[in-house]
TIRO-2110 file (N, C-alpha, C; in Angstrom, 1 decimal):
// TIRO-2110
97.0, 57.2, 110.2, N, 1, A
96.0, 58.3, 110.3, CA, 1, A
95.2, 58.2, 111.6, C, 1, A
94.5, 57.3, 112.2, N, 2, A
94.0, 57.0, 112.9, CA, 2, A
94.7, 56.8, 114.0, C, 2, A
95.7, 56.9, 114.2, N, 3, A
96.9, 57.1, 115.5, CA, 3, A
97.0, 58.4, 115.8, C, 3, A
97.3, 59.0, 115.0, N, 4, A
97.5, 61.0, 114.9, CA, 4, A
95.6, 61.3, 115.3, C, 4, A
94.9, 61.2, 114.9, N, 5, A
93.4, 61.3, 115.6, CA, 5, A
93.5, 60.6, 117.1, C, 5, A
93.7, 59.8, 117.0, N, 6, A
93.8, 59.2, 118.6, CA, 6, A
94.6, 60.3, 119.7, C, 6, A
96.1, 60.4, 118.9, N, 7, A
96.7, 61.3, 119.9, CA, 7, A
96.6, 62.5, 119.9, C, 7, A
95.8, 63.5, 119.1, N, 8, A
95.5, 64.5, 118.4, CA, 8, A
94.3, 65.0, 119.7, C, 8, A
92.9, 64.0, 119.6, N, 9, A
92.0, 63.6, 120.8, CA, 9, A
92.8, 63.6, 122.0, C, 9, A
93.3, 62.6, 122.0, N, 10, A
93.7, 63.1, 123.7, CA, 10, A
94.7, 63.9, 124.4, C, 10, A
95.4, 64.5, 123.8, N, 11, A
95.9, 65.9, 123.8, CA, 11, A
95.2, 66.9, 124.1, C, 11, A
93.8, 67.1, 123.0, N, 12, A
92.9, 68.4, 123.6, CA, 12, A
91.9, 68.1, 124.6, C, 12, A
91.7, 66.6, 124.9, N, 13, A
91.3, 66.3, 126.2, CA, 13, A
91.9, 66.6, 127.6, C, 13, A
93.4, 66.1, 128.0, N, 14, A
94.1, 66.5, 128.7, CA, 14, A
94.5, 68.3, 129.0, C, 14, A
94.3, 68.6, 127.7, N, 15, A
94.2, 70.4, 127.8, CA, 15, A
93.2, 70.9, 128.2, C, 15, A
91.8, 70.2, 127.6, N, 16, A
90.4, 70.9, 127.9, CA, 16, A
89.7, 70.4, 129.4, C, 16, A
90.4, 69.1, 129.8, N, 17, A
89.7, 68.4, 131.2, CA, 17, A
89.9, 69.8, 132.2, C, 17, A
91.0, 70.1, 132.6, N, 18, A
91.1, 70.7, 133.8, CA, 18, A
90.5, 72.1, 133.6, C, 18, A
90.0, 72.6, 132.5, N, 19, A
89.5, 73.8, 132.3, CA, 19, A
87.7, 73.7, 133.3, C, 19, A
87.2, 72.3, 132.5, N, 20, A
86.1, 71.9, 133.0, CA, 20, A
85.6, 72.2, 134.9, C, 20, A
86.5, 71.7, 135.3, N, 21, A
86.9, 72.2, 136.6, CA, 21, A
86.5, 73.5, 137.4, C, 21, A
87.1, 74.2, 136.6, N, 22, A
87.4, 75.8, 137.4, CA, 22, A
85.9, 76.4, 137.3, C, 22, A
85.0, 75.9, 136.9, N, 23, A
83.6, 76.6, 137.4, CA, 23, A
82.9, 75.5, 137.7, C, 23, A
83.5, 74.4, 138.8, N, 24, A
82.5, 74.1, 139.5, CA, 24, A
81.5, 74.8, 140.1, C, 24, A
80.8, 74.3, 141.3, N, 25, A
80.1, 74.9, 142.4, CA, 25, A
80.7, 75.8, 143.1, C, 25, A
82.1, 75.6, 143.6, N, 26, A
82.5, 76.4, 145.1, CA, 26, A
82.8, 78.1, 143.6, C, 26, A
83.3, 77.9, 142.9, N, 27, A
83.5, 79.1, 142.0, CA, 27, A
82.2, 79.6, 141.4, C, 27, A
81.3, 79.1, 141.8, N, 28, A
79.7, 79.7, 141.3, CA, 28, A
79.2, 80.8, 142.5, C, 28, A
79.1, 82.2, 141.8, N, 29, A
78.3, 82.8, 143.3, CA, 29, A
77.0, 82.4, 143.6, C, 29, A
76.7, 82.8, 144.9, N, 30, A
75.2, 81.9, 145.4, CA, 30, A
74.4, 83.3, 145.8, C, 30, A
73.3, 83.5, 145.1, N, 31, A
72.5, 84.5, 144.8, CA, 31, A
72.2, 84.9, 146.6, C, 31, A
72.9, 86.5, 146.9, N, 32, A
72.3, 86.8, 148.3, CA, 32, A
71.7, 88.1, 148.4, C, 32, A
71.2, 88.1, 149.4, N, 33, A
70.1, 89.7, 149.1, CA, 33, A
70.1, 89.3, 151.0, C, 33, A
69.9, 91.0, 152.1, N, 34, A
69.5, 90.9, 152.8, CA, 34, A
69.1, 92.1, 153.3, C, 34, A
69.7, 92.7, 154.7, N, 35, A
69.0, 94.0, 155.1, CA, 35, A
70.1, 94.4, 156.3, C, 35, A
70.6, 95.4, 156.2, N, 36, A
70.9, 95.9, 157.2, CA, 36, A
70.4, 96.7, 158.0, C, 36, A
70.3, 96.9, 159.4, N, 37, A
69.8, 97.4, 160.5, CA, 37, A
70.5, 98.2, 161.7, C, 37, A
70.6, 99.4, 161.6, N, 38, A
70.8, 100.0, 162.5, CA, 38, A
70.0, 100.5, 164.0, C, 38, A
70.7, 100.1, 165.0, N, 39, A
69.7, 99.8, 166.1, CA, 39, A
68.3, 99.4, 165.9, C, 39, A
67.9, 98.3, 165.1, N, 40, A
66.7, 97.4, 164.5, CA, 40, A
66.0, 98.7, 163.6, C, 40, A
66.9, 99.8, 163.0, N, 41, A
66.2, 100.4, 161.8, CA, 41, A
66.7, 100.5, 160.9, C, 41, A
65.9, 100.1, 159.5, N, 42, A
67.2, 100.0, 158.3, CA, 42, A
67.9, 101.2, 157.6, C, 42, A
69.1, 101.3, 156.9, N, 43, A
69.8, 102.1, 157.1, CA, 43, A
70.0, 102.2, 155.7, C, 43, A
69.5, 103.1, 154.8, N, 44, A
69.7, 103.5, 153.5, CA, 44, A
71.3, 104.0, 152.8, C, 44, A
70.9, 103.9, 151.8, N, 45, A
72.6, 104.0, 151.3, CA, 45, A
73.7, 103.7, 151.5, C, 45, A
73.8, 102.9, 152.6, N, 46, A
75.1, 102.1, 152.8, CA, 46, A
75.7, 100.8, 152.1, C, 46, A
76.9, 101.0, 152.1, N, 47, A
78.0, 100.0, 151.2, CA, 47, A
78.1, 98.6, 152.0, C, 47, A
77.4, 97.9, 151.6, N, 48, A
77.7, 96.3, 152.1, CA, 48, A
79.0, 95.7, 151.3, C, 48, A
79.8, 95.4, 152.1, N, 49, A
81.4, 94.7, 151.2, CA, 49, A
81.8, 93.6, 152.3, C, 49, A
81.4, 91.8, 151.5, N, 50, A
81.9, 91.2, 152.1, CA, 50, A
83.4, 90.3, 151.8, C, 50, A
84.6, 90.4, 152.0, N, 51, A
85.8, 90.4, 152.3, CA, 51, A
86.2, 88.8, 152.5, C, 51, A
86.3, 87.9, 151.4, N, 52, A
86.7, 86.7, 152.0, CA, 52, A
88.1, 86.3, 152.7, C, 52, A
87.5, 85.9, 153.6, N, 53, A
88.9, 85.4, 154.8, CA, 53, A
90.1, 84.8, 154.3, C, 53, A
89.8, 84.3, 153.2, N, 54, A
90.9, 83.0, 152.6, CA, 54, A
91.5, 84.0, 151.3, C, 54, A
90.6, 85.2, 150.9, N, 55, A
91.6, 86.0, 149.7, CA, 55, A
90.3, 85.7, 148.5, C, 55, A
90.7, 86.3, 147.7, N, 56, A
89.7, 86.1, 146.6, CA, 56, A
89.2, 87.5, 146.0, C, 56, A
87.7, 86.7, 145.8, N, 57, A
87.2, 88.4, 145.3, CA, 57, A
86.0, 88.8, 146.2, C, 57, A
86.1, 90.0, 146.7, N, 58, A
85.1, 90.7, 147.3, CA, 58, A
83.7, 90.5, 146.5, C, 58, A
82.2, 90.6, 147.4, N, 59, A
81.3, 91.1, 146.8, CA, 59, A
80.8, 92.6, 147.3, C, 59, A
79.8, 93.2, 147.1, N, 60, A
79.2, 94.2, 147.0, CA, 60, A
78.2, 94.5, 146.9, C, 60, A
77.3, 95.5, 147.8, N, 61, A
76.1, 95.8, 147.4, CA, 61, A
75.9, 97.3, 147.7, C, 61, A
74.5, 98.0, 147.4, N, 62, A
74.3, 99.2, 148.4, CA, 62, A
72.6, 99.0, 148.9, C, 62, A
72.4, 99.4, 150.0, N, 63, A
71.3, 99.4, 150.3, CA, 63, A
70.4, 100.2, 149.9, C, 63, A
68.7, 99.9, 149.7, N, 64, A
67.9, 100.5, 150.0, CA, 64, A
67.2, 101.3, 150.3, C, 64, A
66.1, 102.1, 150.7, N, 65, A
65.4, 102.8, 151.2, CA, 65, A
65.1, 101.9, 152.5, C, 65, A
64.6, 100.9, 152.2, N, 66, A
64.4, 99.6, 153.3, CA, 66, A
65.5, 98.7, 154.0, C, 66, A
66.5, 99.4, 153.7, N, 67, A
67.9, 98.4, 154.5, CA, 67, A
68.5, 97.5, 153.6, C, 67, A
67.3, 96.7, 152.3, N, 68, A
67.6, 96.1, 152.0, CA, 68, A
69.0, 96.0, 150.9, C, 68, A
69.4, 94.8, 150.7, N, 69, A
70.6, 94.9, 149.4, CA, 69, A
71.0, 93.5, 148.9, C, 69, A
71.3, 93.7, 147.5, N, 70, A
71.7, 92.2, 146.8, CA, 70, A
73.2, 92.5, 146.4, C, 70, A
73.9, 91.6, 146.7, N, 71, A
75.8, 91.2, 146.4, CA, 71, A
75.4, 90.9, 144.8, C, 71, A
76.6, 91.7, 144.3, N, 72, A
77.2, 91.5, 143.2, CA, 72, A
78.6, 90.9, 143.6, C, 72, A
79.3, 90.8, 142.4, N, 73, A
80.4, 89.6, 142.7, CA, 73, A
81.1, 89.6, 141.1, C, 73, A
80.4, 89.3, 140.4, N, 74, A
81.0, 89.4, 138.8, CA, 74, A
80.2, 89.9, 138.0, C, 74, A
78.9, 90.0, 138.3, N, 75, A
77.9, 90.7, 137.4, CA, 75, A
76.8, 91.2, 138.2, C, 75, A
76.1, 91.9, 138.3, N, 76, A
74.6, 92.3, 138.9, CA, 76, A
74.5, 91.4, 139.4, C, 76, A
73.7, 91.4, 141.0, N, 77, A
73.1, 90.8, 141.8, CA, 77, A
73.3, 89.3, 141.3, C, 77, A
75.0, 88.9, 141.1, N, 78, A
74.6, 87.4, 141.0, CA, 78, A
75.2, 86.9, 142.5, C, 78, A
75.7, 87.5, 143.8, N, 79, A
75.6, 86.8, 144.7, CA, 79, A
77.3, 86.9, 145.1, C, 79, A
77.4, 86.4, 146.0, N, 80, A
78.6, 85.8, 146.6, CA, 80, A
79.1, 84.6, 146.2, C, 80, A
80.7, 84.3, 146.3, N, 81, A
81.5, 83.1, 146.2, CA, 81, A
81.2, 82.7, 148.0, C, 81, A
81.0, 81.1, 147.7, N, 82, A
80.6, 80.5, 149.0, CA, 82, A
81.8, 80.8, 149.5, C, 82, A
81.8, 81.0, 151.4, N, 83, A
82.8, 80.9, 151.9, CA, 83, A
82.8, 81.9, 153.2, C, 83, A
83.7, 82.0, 154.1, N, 84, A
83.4, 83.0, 155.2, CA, 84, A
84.3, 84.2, 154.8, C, 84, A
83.7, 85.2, 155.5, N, 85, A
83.8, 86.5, 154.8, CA, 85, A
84.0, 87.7, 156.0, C, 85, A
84.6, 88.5, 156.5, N, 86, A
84.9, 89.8, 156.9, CA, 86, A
83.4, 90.6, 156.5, C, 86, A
82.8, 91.4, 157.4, N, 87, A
81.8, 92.2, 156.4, CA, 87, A
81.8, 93.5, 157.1, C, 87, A
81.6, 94.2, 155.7, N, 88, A
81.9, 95.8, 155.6, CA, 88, A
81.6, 96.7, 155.6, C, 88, A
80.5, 97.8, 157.0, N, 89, A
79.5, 98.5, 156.0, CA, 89, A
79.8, 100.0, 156.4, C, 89, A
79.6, 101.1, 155.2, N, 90, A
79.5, 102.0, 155.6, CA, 90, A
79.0, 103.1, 155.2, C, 90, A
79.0, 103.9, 155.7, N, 91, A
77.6, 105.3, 155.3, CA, 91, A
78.4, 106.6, 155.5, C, 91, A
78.4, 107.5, 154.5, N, 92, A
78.7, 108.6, 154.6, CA, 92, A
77.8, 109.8, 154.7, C, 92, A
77.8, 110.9, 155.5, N, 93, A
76.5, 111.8, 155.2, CA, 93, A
77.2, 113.1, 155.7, C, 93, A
76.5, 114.3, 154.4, N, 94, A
77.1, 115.4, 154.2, CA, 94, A
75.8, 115.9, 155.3, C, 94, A
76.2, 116.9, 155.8, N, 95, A
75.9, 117.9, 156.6, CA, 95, A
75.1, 119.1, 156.0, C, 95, A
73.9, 119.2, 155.8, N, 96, A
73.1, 120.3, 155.1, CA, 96, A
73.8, 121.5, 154.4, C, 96, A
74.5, 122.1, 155.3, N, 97, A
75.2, 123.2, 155.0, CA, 97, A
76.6, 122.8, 153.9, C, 97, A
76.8, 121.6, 154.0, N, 98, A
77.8, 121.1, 153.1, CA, 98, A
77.3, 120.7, 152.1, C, 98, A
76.0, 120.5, 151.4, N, 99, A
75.2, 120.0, 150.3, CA, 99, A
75.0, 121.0, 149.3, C, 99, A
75.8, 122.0, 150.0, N, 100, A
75.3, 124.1, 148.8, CA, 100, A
76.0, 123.8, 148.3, C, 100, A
77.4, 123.0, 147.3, N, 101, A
78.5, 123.5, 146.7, CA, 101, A
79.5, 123.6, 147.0, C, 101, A
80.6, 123.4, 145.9, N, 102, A
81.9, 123.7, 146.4, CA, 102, A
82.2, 125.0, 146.7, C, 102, A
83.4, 125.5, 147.1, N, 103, A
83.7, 126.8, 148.0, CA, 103, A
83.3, 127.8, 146.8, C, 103, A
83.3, 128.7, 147.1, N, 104, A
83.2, 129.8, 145.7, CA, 104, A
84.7, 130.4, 145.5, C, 104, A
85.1, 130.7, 144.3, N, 105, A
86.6, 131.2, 144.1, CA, 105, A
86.4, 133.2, 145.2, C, 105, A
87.6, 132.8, 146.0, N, 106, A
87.3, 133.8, 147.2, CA, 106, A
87.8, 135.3, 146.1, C, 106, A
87.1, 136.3, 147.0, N, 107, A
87.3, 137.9, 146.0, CA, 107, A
88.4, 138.4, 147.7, C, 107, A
90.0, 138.8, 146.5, N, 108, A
90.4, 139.6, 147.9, CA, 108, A
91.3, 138.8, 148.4, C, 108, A
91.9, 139.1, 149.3, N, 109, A
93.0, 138.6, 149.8, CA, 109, A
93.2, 137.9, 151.3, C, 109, A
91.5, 137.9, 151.9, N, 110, A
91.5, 136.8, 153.1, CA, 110, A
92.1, 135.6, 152.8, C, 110, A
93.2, 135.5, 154.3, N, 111, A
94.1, 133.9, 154.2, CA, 111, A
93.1, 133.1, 154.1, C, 111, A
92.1, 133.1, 155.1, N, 112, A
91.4, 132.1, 155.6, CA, 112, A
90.6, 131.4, 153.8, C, 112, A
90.2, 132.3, 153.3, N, 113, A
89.4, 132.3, 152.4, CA, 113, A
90.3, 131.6, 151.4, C, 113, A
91.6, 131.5, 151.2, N, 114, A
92.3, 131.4, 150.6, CA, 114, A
92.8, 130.0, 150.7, C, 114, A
92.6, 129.7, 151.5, N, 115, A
93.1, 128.6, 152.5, CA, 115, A
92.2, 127.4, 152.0, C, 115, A
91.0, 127.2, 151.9, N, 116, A
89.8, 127.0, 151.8, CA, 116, A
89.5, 126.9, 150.2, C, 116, A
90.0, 127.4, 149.4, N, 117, A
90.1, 127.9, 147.7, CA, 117, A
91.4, 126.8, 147.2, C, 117, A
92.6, 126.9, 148.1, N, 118, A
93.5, 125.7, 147.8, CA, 118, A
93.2, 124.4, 148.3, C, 118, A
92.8, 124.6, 149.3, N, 119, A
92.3, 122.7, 149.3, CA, 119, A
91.4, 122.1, 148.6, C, 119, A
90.7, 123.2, 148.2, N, 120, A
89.4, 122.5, 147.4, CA, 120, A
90.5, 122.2, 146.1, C, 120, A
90.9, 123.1, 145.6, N, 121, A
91.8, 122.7, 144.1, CA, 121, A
93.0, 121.7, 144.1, C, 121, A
93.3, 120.9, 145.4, N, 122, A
93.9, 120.3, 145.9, CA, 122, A
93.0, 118.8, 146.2, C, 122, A
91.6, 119.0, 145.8, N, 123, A
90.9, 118.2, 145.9, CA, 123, A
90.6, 117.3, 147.3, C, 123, A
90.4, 118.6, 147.7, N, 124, A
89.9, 118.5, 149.7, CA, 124, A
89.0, 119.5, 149.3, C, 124, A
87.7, 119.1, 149.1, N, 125, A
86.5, 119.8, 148.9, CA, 125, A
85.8, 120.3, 150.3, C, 125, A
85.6, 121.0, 150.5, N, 126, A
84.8, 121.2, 151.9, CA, 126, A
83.4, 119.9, 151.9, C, 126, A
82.6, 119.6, 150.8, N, 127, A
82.2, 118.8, 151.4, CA, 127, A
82.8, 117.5, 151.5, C, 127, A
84.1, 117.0, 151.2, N, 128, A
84.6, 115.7, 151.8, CA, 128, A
85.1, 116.0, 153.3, C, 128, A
85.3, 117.6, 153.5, N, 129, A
86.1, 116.9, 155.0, CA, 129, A
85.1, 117.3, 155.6, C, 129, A
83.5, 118.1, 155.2, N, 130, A
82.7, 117.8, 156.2, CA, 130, A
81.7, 116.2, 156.6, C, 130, A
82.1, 115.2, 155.2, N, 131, A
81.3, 114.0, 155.3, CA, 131, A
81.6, 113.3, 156.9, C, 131, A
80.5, 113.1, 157.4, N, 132, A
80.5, 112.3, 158.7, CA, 132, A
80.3, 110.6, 158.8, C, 132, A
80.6, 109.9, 159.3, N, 133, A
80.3, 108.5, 159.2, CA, 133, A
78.7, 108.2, 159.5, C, 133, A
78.2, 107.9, 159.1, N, 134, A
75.9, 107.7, 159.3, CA, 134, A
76.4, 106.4, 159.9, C, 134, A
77.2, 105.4, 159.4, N, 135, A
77.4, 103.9, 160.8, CA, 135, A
78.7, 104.1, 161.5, C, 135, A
78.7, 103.4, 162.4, N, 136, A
79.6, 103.7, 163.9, CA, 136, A
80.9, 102.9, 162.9, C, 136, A
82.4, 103.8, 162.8, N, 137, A
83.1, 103.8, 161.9, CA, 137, A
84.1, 102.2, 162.0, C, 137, A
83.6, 101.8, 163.4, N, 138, A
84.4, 99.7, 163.4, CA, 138, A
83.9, 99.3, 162.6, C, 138, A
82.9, 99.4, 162.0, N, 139, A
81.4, 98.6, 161.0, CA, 139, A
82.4, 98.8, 159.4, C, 139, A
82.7, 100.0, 159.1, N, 140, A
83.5, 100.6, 157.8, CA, 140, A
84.8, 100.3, 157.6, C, 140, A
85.8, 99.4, 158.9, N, 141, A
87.0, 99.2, 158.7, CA, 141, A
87.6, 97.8, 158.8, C, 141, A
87.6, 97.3, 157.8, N, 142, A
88.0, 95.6, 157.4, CA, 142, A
88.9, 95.6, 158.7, C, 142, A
89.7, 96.1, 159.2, N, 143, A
90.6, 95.3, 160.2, CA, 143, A
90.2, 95.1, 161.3, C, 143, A
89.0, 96.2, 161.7, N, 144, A
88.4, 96.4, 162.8, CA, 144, A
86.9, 95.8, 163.0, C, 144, A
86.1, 95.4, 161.7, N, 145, A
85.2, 95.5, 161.9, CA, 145, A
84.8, 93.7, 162.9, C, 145, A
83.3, 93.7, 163.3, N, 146, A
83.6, 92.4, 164.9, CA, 146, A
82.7, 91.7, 163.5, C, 146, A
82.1, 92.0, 162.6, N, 147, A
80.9, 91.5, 161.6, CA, 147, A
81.8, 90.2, 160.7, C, 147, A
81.3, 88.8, 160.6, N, 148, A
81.8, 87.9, 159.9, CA, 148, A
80.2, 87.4, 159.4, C, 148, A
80.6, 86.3, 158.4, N, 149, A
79.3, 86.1, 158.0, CA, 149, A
80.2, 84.8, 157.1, C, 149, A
79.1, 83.6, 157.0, N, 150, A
79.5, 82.5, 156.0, CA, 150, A
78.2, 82.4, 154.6, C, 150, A
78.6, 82.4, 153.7, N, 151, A
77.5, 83.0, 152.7, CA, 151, A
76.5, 81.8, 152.7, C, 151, A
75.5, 82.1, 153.2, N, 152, A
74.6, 81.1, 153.5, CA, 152, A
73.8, 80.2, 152.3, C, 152, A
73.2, 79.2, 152.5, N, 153, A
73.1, 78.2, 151.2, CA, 153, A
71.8, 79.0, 150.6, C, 153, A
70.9, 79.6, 152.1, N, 154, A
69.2, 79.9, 151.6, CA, 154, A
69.7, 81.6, 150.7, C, 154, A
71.2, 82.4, 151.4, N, 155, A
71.2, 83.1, 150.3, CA, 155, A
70.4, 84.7, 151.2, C, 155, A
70.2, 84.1, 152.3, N, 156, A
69.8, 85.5, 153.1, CA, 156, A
70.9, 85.9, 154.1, C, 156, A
71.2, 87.5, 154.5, N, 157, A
71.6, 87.8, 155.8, CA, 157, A
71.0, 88.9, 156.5, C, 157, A
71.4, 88.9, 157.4, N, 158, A
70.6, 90.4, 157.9, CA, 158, A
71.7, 90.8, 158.6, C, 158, A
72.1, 92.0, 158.6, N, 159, A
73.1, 92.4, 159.4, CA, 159, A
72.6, 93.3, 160.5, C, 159, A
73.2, 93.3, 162.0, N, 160, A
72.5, 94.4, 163.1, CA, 160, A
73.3, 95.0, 163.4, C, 160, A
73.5, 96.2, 163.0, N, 161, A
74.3, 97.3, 163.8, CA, 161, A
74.2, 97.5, 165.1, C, 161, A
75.0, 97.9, 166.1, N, 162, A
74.6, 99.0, 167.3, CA, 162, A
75.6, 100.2, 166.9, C, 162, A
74.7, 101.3, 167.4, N, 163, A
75.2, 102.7, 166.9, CA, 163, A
76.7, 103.0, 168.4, C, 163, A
76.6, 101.8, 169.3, N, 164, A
77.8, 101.6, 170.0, CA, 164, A
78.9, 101.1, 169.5, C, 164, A
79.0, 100.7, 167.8, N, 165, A
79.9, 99.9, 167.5, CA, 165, A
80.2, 98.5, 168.1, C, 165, A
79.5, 97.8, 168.5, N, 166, A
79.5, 96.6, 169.0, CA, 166, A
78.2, 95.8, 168.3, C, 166, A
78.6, 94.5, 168.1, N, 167, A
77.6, 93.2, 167.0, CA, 167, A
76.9, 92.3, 168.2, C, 167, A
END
């Protein structure tokens, strides 16, 4: 009996050891919050997405009234997985005249009008194809963008736009 307990024990040791593992430290996100800056002014509603280099899981945030923003990763604002990272930001902004509503169903037989009535039900809304990029569009595209970042230990970044697309 006490042989079968012995080997019984170290069986669900051997099974449960390596589990112990997989949430060390480097698998713990590290609480980050910072600010992005457009030509040194902060830049509201934009999508912070940092991209790790090595594969993994992305984090996330959106900014503030104040630039500011905290990465999610697995749950609310718990941070980034340490590691260097691609970073991703972008801003979309509708055009006043594109903020009235979708098209109105056209009366009558104008093409144009018509034209305009199917793309929207095609789900080409007039205000998607009037959204304009609010950051310089390198900043919004993982292949292109010049922004890297290593997720730092204190847990802060600030990121600097130039409205030239250049870091």
């Amino acid at each position: 009996m006490c042989r079968s307990r012995f080997v019984y024990s170290l069986l669900l040791g051997v099974f449960f050891l390596p589990l112990a593992g997989c949430s060390g430290g480097k698998d713990k996100p590290v609480p980050v919050e910072g600010k992005v800056l457009l030509d040194d002014k902060p830049i509201s509603g934009a999508m912070v997405r940092l991209i790790p280099q090595g594969g993994g899981r992305d984090a996330t945030g959106l900014t503030g009234t104040d630039g500011a923003f905290r990465l999610d990763t697995f749950t609310s604002g718990d941070g980034a997985l340490p590691g260097d990272y691609k970073v991703v930001v972008s801003k979309k902004e509708l055009p006043a005249a594109a903020e009235a509503g979708p098209i109105p169903v056209p009366k009558g037989n104008d093409p144009k009008e018509m034209e305009k009535y199917k793309q929207m039900m095609m789900g080409m809304s007039k205000t998607e194809k009037a959204a304009k990029d609010a950051v310089p569009a390198v900043y919004g595209d993982a292949a292109k963008t010049p922004l890297k970042c290593r997720v730092p230990t204190d847990g802060t970044l600030t990121l600097k736009l130039r409205s030239t697309g250049g870091s």
